[in-house]
N, C-alpha and C positions, 0 to 999 in steps of 0.2 A: 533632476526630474526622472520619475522611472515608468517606463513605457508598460501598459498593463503585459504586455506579454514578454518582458523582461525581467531578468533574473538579477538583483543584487542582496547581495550577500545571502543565497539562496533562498530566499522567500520572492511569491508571486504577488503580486496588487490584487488576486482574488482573495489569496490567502488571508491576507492581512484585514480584508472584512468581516473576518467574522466575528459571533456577537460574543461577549466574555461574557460564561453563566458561572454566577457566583458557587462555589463548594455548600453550603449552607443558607437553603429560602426561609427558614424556620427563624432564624435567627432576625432577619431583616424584613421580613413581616410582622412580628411583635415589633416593632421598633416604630413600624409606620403606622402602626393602631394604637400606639399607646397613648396619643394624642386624644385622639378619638373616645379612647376608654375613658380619661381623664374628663371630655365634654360632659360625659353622658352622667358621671359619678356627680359632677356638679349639679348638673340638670335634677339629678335624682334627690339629694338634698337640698336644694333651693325649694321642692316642689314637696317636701315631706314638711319641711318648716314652716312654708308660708300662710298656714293658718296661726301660726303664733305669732309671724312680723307681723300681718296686716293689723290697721289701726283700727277699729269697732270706735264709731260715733256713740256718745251713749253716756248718761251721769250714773254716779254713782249713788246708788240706795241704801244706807243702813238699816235693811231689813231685823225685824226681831229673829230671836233664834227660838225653836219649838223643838220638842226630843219626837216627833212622830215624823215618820219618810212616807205617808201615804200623801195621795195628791192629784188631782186632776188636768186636764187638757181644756184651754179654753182658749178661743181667738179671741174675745173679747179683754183687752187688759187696759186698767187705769192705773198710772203711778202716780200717789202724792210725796211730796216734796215738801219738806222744812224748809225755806232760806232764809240766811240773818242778812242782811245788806242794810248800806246807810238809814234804811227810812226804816228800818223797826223788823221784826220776823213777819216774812210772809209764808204763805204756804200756795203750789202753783199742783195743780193737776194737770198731766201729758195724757191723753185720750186721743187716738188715732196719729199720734205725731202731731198734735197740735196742744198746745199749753191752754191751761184754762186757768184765772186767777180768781182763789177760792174769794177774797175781798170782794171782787167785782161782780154787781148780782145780775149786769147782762152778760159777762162772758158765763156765769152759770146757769143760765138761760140758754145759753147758748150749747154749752155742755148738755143739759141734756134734751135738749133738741137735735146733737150729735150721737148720743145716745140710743133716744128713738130711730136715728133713722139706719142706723148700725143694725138696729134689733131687727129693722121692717128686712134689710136686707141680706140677713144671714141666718141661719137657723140656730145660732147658740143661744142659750138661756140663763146662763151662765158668766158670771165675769169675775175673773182675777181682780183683785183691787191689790195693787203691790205698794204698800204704806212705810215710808219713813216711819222710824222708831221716832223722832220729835214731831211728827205729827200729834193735831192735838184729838183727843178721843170723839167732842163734838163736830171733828171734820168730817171724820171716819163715816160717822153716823150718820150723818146729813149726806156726805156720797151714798149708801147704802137703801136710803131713803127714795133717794133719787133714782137710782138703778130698779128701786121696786117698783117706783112708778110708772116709770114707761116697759114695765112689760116684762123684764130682769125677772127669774124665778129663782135663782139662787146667787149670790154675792161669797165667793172664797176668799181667804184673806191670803196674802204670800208671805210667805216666811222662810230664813233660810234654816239649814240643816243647823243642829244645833252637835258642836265637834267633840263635849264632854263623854 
């Protein structure tokens, strides 16, 4: 045991406290943020990609293709739908997030009573109709129809870019 104010092997028990500073801080400061840097690179592309991971609810439309790139702005949008399932081709219109079955003459009743009350409360005039290419042309016509009657002043068809 060595008494603070004794001497062995000439060093003191003050001596012997004091702090050891490393020859090089540069060194062992990169070393402790490189963890750190690492988070952040992560964080940095997780956050740059995650509009491509995230899943989009949503069907898919074989839109026709058109060689013109002009085109309008409209909240209002209808998509029609081709589908073949067991009971024979149907064809279903999505109008506000809600399906309308072109067969069924109350849900299109209903459709454009959704229609009207779309128009009563927004000021467009205007409605995108975005049509399956196996849509059939008297569908088309009969949406169009519809949209004029409750007050629609112009009806745009959707088409996508044509890549030729």
């Amino acid at each position: 045991m060595i008494a603070s104010g004794s001497k062995a092997s000439g060093w003191t028990a003050a001596e012997l406290r004091t702090r050891f500073v490393p020859k090089s801080r540069i060194r062992s400061g990169l070393v402790s943020m490189s963890p750190w840097l690492d988070l952040v690179l992560l964080l940095i592309f997780f956050l740059a990609a995650e509009p491509r991971i995230t899943l989009r609810p949503g069907v898919v439309v074989d839109l026709p293709s058109a060689s013109f790139d002009e085109g309008v702005e409209s909240g209002m949008i209808a998509t029609v739908l081709a589908l073949s399932g067991p009971g024979g081709p149907s064809e279903i219109v999505f109008f506000d997030d809600e399906p309308y079955d072109v067969e069924d003459g109350d849900r299109l009743g209903e459709l454009k009573t959704a229609l009207a009350d779309y128009r009563k409360t927004h000021s467009d005039t205007a409605l995108t109709l975005y049509a399956d290419r196996r849509v059939a042309h008297g569908t088309v016509s009969a949406l169009i129809q519809m949209a004029r009657s409750v007050g629609v002043e112009r009806v745009n068809m959707g088409t996508q870019m044509d890549t030729q």
